[in-house]
Short mmCIF file of the C-alpha atoms (twelve columns), coordinates in Angstrom:
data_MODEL
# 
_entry.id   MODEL 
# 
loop_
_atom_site.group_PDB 
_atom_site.id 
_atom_site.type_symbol 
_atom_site.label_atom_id 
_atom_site.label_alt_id 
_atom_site.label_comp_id 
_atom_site.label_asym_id 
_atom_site.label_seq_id 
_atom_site.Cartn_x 
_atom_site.Cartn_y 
_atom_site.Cartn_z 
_atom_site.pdbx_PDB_model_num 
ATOM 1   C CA . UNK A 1   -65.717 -9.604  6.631   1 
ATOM 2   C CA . UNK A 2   -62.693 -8.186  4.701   1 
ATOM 3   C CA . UNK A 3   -59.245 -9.508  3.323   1 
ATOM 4   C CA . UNK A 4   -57.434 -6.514  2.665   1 
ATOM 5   C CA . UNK A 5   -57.135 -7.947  -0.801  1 
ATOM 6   C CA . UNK A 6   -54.883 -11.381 0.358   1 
ATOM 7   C CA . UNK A 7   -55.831 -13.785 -1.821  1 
ATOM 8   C CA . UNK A 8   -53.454 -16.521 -0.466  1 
ATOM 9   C CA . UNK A 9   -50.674 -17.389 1.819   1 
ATOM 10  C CA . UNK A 10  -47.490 -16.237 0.646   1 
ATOM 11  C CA . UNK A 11  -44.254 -14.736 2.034   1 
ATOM 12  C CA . UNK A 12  -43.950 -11.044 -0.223  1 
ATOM 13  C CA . UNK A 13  -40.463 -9.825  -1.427  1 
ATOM 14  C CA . UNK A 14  -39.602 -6.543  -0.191  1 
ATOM 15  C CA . UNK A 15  -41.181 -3.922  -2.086  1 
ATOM 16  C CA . UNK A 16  -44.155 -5.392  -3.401  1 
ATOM 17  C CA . UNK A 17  -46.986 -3.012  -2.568  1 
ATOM 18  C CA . UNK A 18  -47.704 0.125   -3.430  1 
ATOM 19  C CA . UNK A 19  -45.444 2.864   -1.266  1 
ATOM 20  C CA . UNK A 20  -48.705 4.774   -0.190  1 
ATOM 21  C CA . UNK A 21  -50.568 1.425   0.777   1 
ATOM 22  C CA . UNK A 22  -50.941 -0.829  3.844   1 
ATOM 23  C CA . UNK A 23  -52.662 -3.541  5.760   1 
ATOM 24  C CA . UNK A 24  -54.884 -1.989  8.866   1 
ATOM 25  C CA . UNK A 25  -52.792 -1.898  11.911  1 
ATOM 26  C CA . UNK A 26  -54.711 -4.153  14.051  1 
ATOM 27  C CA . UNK A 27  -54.140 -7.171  11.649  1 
ATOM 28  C CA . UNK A 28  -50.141 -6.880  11.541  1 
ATOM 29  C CA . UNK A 29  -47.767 -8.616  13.485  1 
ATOM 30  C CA . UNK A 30  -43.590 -6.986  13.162  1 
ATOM 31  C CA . UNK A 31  -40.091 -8.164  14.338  1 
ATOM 32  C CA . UNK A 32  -39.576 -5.597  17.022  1 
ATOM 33  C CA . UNK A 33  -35.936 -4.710  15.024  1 
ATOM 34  C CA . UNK A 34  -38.202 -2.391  12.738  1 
ATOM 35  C CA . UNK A 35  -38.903 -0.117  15.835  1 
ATOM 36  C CA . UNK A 36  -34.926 0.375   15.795  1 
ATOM 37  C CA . UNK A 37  -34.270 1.449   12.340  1 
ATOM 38  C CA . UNK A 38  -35.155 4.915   12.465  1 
ATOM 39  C CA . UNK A 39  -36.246 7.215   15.219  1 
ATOM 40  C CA . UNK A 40  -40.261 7.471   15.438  1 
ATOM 41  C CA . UNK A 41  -39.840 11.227  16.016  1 
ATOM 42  C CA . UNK A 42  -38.524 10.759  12.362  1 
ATOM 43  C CA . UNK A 43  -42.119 9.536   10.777  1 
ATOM 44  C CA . UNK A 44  -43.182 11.304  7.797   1 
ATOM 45  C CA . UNK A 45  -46.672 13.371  7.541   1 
ATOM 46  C CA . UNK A 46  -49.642 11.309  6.980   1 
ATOM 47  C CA . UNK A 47  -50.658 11.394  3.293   1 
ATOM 48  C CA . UNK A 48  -54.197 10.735  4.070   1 
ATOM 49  C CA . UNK A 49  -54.545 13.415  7.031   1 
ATOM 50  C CA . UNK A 50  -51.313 15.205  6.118   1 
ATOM 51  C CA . UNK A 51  -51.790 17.841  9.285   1 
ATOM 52  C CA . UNK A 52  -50.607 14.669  11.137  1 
ATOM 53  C CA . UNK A 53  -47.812 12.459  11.266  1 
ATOM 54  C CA . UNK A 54  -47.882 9.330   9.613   1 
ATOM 55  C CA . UNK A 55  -50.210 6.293   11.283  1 
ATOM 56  C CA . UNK A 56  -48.560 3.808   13.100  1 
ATOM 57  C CA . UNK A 57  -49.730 1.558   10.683  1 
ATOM 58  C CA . UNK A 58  -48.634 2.965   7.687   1 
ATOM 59  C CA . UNK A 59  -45.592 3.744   9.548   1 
ATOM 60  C CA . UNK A 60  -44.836 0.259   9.675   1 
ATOM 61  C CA . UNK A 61  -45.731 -1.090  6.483   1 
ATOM 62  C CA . UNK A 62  -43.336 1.681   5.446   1 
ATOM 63  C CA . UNK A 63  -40.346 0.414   7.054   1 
ATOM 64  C CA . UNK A 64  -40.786 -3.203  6.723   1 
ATOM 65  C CA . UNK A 65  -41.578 -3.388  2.718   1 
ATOM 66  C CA . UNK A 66  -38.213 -1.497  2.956   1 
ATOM 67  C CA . UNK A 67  -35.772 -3.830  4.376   1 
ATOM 68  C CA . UNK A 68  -37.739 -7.326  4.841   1 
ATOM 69  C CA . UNK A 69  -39.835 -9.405  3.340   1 
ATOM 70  C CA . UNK A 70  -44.111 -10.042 4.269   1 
ATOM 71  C CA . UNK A 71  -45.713 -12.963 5.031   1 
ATOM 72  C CA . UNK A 72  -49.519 -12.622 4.107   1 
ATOM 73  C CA . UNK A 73  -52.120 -14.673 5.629   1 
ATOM 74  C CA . UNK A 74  -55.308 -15.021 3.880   1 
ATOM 75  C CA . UNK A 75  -57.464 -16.576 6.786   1 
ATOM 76  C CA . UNK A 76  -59.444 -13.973 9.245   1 
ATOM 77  C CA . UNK A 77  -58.098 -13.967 12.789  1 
ATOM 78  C CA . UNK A 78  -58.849 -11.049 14.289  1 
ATOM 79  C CA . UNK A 79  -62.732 -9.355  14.955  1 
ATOM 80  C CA . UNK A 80  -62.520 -5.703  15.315  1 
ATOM 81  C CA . UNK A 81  -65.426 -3.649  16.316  1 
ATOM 82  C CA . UNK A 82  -66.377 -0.188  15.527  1 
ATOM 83  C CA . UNK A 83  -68.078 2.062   17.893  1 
ATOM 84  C CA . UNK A 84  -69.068 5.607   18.107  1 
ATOM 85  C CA . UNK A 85  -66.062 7.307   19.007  1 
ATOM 86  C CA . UNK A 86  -63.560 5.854   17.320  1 
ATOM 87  C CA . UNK A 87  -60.925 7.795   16.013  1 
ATOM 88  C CA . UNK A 88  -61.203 6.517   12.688  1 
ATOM 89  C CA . UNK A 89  -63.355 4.260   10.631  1 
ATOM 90  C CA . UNK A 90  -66.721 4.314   9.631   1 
ATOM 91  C CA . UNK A 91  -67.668 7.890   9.493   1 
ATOM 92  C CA . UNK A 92  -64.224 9.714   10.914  1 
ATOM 93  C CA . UNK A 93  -62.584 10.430  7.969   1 
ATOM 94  C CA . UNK A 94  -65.556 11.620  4.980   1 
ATOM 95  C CA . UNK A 95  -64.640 14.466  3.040   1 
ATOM 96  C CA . UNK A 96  -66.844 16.695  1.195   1 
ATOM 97  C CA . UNK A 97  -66.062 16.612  -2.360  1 
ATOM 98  C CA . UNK A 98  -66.864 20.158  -2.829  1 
ATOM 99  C CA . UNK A 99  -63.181 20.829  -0.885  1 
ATOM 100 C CA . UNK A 100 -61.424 18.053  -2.383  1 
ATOM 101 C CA . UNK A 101 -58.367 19.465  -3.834  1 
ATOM 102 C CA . UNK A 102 -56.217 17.386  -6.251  1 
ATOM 103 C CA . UNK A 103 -53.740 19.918  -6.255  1 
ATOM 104 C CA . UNK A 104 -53.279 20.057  -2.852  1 
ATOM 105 C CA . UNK A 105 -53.327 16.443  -2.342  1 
ATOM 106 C CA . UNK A 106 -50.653 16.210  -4.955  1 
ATOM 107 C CA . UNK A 107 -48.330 18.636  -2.695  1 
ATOM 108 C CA . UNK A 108 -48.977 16.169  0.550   1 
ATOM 109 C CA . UNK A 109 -48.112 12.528  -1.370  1 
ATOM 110 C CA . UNK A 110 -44.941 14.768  -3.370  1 
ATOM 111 C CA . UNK A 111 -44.013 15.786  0.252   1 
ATOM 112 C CA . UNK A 112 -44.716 12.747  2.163   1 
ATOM 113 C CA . UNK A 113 -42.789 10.319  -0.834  1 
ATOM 114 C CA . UNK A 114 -39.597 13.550  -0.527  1 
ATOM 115 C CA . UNK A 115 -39.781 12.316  2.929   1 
ATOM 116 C CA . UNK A 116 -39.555 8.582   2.513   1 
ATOM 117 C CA . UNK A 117 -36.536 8.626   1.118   1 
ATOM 118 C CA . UNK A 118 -34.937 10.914  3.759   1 
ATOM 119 C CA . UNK A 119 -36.271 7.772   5.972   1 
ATOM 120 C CA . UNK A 120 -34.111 5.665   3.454   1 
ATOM 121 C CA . UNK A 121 -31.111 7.725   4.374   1 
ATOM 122 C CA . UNK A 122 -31.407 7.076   8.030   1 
ATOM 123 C CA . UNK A 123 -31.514 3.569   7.706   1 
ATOM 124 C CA . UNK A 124 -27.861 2.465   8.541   1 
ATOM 125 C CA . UNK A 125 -26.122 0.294   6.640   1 
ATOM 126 C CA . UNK A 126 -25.847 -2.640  9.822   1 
ATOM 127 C CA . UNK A 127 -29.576 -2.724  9.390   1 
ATOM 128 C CA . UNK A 128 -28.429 -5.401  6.316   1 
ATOM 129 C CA . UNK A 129 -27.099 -7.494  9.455   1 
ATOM 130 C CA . UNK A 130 -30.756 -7.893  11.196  1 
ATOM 131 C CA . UNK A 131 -32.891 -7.784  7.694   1 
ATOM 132 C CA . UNK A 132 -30.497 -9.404  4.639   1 
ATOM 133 C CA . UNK A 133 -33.101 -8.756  2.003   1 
ATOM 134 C CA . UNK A 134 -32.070 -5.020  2.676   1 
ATOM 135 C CA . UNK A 135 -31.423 -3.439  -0.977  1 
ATOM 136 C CA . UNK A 136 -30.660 0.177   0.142   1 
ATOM 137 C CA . UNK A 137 -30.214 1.322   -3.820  1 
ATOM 138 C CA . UNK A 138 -33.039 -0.627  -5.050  1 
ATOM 139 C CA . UNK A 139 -35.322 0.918   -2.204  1 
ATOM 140 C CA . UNK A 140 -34.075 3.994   -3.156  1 
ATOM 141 C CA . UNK A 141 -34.776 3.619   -7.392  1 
ATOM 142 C CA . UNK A 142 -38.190 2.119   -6.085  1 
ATOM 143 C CA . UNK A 143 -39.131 5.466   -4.272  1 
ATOM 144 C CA . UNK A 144 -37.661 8.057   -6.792  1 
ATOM 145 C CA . UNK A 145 -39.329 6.252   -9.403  1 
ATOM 146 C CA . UNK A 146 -42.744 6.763   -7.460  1 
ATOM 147 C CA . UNK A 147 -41.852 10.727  -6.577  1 
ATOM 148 C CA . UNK A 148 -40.949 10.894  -10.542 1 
ATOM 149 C CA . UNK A 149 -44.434 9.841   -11.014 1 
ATOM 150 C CA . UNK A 150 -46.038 12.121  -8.603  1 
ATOM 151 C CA . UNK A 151 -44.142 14.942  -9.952  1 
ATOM 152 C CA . UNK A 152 -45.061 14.146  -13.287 1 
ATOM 153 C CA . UNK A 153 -49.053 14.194  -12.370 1 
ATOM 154 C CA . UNK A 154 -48.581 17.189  -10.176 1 
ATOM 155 C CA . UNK A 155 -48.067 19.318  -13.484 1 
ATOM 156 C CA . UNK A 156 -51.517 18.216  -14.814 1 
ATOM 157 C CA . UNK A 157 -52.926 19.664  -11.671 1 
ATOM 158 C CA . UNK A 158 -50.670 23.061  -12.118 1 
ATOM 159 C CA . UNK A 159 -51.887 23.757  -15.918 1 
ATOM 160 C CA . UNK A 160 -53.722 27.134  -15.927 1 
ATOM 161 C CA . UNK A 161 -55.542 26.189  -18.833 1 
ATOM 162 C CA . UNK A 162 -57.707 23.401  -20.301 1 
ATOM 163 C CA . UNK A 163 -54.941 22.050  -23.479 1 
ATOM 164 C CA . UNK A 164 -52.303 22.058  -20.362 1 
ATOM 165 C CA . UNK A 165 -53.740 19.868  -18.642 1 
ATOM 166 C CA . UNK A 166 -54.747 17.406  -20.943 1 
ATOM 167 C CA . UNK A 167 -51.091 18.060  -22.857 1 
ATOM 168 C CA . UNK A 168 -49.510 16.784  -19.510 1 
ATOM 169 C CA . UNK A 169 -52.052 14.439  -19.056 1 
ATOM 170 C CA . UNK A 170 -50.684 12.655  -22.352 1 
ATOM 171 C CA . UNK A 171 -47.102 13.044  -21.645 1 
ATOM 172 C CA . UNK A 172 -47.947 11.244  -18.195 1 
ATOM 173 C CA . UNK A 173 -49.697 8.310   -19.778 1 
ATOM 174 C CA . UNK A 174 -46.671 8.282   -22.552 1 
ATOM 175 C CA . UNK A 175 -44.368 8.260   -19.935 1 
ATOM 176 C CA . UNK A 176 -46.145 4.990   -18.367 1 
ATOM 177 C CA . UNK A 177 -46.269 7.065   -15.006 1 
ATOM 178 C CA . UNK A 178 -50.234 5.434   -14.757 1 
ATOM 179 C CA . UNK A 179 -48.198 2.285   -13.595 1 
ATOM 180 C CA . UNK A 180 -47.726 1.047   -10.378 1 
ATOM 181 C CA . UNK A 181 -43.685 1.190   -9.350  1 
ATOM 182 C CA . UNK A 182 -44.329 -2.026  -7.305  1 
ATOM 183 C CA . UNK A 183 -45.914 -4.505  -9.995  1 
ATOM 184 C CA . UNK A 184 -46.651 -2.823  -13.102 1 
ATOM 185 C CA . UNK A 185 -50.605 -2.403  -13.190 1 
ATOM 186 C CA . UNK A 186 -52.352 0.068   -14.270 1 
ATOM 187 C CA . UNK A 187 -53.647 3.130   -12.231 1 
ATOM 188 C CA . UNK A 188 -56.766 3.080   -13.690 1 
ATOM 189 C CA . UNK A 189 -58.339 5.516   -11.174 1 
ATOM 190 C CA . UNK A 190 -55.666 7.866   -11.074 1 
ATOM 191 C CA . UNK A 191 -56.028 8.354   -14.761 1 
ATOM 192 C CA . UNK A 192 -59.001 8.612   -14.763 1 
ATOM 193 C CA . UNK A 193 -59.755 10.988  -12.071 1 
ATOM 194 C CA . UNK A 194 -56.679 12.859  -13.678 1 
ATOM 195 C CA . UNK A 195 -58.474 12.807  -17.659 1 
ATOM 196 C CA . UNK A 196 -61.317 14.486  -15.271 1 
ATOM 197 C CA . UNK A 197 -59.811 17.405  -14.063 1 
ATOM 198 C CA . UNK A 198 -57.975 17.846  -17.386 1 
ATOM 199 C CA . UNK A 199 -61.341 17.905  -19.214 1 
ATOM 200 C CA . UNK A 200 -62.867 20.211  -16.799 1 
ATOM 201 C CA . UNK A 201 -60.453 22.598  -16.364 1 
ATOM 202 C CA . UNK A 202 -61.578 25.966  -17.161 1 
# 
């Protein structure tokens, strides 16, 4: 049994999660208008498996915290099941942390974010007609804000030497990019995994 963290039912404003997050695909229900908005030959690269273009789930969550608001409904009303070829779940997607690179993973969410907001841009301005909550400039403040942030981090993982690191490291927490651009908490593993490979550079 899992909630996806929904605590209660509630209707969401737009932009209140986290750019990069979403609710599993099998558990969302959309107004078909978001399949209009933009081309799905115009998705973004998957952040997670960035060799691929972004999930249909994530693809949606994308364009709906965008223009419209969420309803979330805390009780369960779906089963899924896993089984041994699924194409992901349980099993499909482990890494080996011996060729996890931060760096690299930086460069994907940088790119994927760059691309959000050229997702933004082909949004047309009607779309206010079919979603009214549509705030094309706050979207766009909300996403620029995030690729600030990503930018920021990005030249912790560039530092050639140990003081670098942990320099930038300090100018990122300083610079409150540890907070989430959609409520304000704190990033506590991102720091943390970023104080890490600060302290451990060579």
């Amino acid at each position: 049994m899992f909630r996806q963290g929904i605590e209660d039912t509630r209707v969401r404003a737009p932009l209140s999660y986290d750019p990069w997050g979403t609710f599993w695909g099998f558990s969302m229900v959309f107004r078909r208008e978001l399949l209009k908005l933009v081309s799905i030959n115009d998705r973004i690269i998957d952040y997670i498996v960035p060799s691929e273009l972004i999930a249909h789930d994530r693809w949606i969550m994308l364009l709906g915290q965008m223009v419209g608001a969420t309803a979330e409904i805390k009780d369960p009303l779906v089963d899924y099941r896993q089984h041994s070829s699924n194409l992901f779940g349980a099993g499909s997607m482990k890494k080996s942390n011996a060729s996890f690179d931060l760096e690299k993973r930086s460069e994907d969410y940088i790119r994927a974010t760059s691309q959000m907001i050229g997702v933004l841009d082909k949004i047309s301005p009607d779309a206010s007609r079919s979603f009214p909550l549509f705030d094309k400039d706050k979207c766009r403040k909300f996403l620029e804000s995030a690729l600030l942030q990503l930018r920021s981090r990005h030249r912790i993982y560039e530092s050639s030497t140990r003081s670098g690191a942990i320099h930038h490291l300090w100018e990122c927490f300083s610079a409150n990019n540890y907070r989430s651009v959609h409520d304000g908490s704190m990033r506590w593993r991102s720091l943390m995994r970023d104080a890490q490979f600060a302290v451990l550079r060579s």
